[in-house]
N, C-alpha and C positions, 0 to 999 in steps of 0.2 A: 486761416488764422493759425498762429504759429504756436509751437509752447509757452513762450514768455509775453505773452498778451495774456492766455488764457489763466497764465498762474498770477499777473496783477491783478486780475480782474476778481479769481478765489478767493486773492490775500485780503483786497482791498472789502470784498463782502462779509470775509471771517472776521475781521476788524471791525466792519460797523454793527455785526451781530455782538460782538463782546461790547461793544463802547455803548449801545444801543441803552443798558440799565444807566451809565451813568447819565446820558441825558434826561430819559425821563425824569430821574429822581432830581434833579437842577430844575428842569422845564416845571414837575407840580412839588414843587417842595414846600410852596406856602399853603398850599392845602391840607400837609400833614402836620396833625394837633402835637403828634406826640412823634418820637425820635426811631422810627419805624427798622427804618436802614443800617444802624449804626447803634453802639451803645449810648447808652443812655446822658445824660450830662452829667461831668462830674463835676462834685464840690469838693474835694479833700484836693489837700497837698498832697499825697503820696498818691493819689489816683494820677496827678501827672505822670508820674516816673510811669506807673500800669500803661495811662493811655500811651503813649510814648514808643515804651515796646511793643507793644498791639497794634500800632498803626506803623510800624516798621516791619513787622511782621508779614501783616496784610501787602504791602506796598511791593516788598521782595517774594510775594508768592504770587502777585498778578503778574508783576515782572517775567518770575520766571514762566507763568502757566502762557503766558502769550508768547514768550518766545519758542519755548516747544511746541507751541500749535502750530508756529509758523512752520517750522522746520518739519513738521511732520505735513503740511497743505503743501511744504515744499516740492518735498519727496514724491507725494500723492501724483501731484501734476510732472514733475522730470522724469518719473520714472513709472508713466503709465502706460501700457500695453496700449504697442504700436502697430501697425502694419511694416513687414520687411526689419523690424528691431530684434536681435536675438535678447535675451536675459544673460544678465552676467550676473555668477556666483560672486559674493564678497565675504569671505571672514570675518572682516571687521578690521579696527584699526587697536591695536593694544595702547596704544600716545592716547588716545582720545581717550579711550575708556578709560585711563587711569586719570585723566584731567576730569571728568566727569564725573568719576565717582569721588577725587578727594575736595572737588568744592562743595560742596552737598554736607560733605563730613564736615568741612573747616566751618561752614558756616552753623549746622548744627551746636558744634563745639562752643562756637563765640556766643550763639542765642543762649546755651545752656549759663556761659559764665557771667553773660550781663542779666539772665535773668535770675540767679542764684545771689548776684549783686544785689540787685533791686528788692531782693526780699529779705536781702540782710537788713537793706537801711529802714524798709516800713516794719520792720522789726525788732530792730535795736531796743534797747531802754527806753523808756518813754521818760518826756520832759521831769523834773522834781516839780512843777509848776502844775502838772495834767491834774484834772478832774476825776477823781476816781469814783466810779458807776459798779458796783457790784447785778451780773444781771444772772438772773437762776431761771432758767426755762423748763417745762415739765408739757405732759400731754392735757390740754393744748394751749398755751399763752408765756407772754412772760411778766415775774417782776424782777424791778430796778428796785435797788436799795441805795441811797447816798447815805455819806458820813453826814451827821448833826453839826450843832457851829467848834466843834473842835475840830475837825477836817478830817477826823481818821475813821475808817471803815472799823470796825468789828471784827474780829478774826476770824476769816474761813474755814471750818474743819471740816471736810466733805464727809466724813467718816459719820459724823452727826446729821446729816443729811439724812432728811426723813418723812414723816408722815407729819409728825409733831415740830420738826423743825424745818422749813423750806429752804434756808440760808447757812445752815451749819454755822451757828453759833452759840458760844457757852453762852450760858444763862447768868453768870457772875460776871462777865465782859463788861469792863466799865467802858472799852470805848466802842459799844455797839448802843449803849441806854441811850445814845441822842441821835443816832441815825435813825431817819425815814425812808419809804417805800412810796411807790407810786406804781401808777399801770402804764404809764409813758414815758420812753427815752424823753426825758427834757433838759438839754446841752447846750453853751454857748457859743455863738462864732467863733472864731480866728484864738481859738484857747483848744489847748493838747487835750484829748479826752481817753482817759484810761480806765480799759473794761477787764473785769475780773468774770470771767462766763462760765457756769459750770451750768449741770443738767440732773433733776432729779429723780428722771426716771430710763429712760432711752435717748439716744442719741439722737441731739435738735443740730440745726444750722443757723449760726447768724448771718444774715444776709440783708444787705441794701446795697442794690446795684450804682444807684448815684454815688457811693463812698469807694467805691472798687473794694467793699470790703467782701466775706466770706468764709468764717470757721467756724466749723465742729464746737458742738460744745456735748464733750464726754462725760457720762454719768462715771464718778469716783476719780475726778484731779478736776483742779480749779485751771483754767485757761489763761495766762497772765500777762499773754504776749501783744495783746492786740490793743494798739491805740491809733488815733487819727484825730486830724484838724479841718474840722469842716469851714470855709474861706466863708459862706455867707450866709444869711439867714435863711429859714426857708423849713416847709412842711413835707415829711418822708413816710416809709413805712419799712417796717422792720418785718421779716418772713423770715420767714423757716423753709430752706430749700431743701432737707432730709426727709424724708418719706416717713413719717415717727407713728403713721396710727392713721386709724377714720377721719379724724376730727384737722388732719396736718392743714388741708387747704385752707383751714378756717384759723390757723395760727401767725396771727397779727398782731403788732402794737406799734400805734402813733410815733413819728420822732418829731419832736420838734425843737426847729435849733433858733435861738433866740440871741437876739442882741444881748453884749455884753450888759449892758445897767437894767434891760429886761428879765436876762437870766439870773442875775445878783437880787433882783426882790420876789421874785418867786424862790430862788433859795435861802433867801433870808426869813419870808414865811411859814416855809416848810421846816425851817429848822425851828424857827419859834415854836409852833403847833409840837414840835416833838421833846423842845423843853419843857411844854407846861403840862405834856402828858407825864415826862417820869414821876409825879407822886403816887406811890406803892410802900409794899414789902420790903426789908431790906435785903439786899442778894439779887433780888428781881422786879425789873420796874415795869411799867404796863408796854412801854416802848418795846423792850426786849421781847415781851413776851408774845406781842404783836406780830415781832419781825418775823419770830421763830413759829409761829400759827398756818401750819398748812391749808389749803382748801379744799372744802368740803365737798363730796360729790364724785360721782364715779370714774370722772376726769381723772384724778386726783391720788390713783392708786401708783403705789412707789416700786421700781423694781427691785426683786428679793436679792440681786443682789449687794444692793445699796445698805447699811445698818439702818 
């Protein structure tokens, strides 16, 4: 049997051992409930552009890991200790290596500037039309605060962040008296949704792998960059991918995203309930004082170095 029988025969085994995972996972893929192999499914617009580069990614790194295998099963088999074969010394080829080492760079180069793209545009400004969600996380959970029926959030002061206040807001804030709070993301389809994140104790992560989303939220600055369009309806969950404490595995809250005329009566509700709470004191309404109401409980202690 000759070299070039025996080096098909390596190639052709090396190849169905790599190709081996794709079959399986095609052959039982209706048996898997959940997205085992692969990330998970996305729902936002801007997870396109993510999934996009990712599987570009992947595609040019199998490419290249098979074509090096070969060339290396190549060598293995042309250049194996023969009977009556001397070894010949080789230096190397200076042309090659330098072809070698600058595609590696250029494509480097190109990933770095499409991916520096991609995260200008899911970062940009967010629509003047987006939903604005103020979300304050602490050790262990989080709350959502929406604006009431005037549309505008309350003003942020992290500095005011505290034990007595979980949202850093002035107590004379007329446009915080009509905003509510809730324990669940609840946002509507195919509408811009814009998150204000900050953190009242140590450093949380927002995370939900179906939105390709993922940021920090730093105790002392409010986070102002981060929006998204989730395309369908459908039930999520929000974690905390930081490592923040005992209690992190257990830090959870519901997303659910709702049809547009679904999401419009539950905000309509909520904001009702939050007008017919401001009757109070004047300077400070029950709403307000609500918002700014830390929770009790050993959870609950604030880092010293937050005011």
């Amino acid at each position: 049997m000759n070299g070039t029988s025996i080096f098909t025969k390596i190639l052709f085994c090396a190849l169905g051992v790599m190709l081996l995972p794709c079959v399986l996972t095609t052959g039982f893929a209706q048996n898997v409930v959940a997205n085992l192999y692969w990330a998970p499914e996305n729902v936002t617009v801007s997870g396109k552009q993510i999934d996009g580069l990712l599987n570009f990614i992947f595609w040019l790194t199998f490419v290249a890991f098979v074509a090096t295998q070969s060339v290396y099963i190549y060598y293995l088999v042309k250049y194996r200790r023969r009977p009556g074969v001397k070894a010949h010394y080789s230096h190397g080829n200076n042309s090659l290596e330098i072809i070698w080492t600058s595609i590696p760079t250029v494509i480097f180069l190109a990933l770095a500037i499409v991916s520096n793209r991609v995260w200008f545009d899911i970062h940009s400004d967010p629509p003047v039309d987006a939903l604005k969600v103020n979300i304050s996380s602490y050790q262990y959970g989080w709350d959502m605060r929406y604006a009431g029926a005037d549309g505008q959030l309350g003003r942020i002061d992290v500095d005011q962040i505290g034990l007595n206040n979980k949202f850093g807001l002035g107590q004379t804030d007329g446009t915080a008296a009509d905003d509510f709070t809730a324990m669940e993301l609840v946002i509507p389809a195919n509408r811009p949704v814009h998150i204000y994140l900050n953190s009242r104790d140590v450093i949380h992560s927002f995370y939900v792998p179906q939105f390709r989303l993922y940021q920090d939220a730093v105790p002392g600055r409010t986070i102002t960059w981060v929006w998204f369009e989730v395309m369908r309806p459908g039930n999520f969950e929000l974690a905390c991918s930081q490592l923040c404490g005992v209690g992190h595995y257990n830090m959870k809250a519901p997303i659910r995203v709702l049809p547009p005329e679904e999401f419009d009566k539950w905000y309509a509700e909520k904001s009702q309930a939050a007008l017919e709470a401001k009757d109070g004191p004047p300077g400070v309404s029950p709403t307000v004082a609500e918002l700014t109401e830390a929770p009790i409980g050993p959870d609950s202690q604030a880092n010293p170095l937050i005011p």
